[in-house]
N, C-alpha and C positions, 0 to 999 in steps of 0.2 A: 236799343235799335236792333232789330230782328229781320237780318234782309239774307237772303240766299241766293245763291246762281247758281240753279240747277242744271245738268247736260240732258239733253232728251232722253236718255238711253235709261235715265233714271224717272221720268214724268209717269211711268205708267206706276214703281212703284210709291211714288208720292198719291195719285189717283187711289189705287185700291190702299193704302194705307190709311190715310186721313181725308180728313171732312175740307173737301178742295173744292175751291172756285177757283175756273181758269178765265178766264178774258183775255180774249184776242183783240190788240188795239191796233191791228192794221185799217185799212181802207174799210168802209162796210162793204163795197164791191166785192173787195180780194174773199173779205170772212163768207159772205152769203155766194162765193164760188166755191172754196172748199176751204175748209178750217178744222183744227182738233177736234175731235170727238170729243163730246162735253162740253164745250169752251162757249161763252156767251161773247156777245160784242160788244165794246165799251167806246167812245170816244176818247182817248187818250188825254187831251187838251183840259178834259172837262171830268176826269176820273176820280180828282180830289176831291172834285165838287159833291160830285155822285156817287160817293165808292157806299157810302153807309146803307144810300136808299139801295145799291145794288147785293151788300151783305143781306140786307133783310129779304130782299126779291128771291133770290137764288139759297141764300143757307145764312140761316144765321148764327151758326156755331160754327164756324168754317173756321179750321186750324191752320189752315193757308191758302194766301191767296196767287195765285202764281199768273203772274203775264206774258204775255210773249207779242213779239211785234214780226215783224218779216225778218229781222236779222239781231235781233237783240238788244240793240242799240236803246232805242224810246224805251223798250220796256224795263232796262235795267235803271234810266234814270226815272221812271213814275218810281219806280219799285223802290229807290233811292229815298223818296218824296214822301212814299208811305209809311216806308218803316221807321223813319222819324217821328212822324204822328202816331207811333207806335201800332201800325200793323203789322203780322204776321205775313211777311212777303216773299216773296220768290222771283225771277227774273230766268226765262228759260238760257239758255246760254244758246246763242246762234239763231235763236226765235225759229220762227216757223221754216226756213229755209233749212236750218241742220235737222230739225223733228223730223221734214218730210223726209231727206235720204237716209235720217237715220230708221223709221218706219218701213222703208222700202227692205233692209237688210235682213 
């Protein structure tokens, strides 16, 4: 099982290091108001279901996959969920809420 919790302050060197898909599993309201650069949109509920069609969509050598929710919470347990089924996962720590003030600095 291959799960990580990564802190924002490190997302951009995960981004230019490897082959990353991010999805943002908040609201689609919240993502298509402002979200990560680069980060697709997932329905969280329905991510297990979807996560294959959405490797193929977006990248399908992706050496991680990394979530993030508004505060961490949801996406450390999908992330939980996936790397069981043996994905390559990530969980941002503090989700989009610590990225953004971390961003700001």
């Amino acid at each position: 099982m291959t799960l990580k919790i990564i802190p924002p302050v490190d997302l951009n060197n995960y981004l230019e290091q490897y082959n990353v898909i991010l999805i943002d599993l908040r609201d689609k309201e919240d993502f298509e108001q402002e979200h990560i650069p680069g980060a697709v949109w997932a329905d969280w509920e329905r991510l297990e279901k979807n996560i294959e069609r959405i490797i193929m969509t977006y990248n399908k050598e992706a050496e991680w996959i990394i979530l993030y929710c508004d505060r961490g919470n949801v996406s450390l347990l999908v992330a939980r969920d996936l790397a069981r089924q043996g994905y390559p996962v990530a969980s941002l720590n503090g989700g989009y809420e610590r990225w953004k003030i971390n961003s700001k600095m």
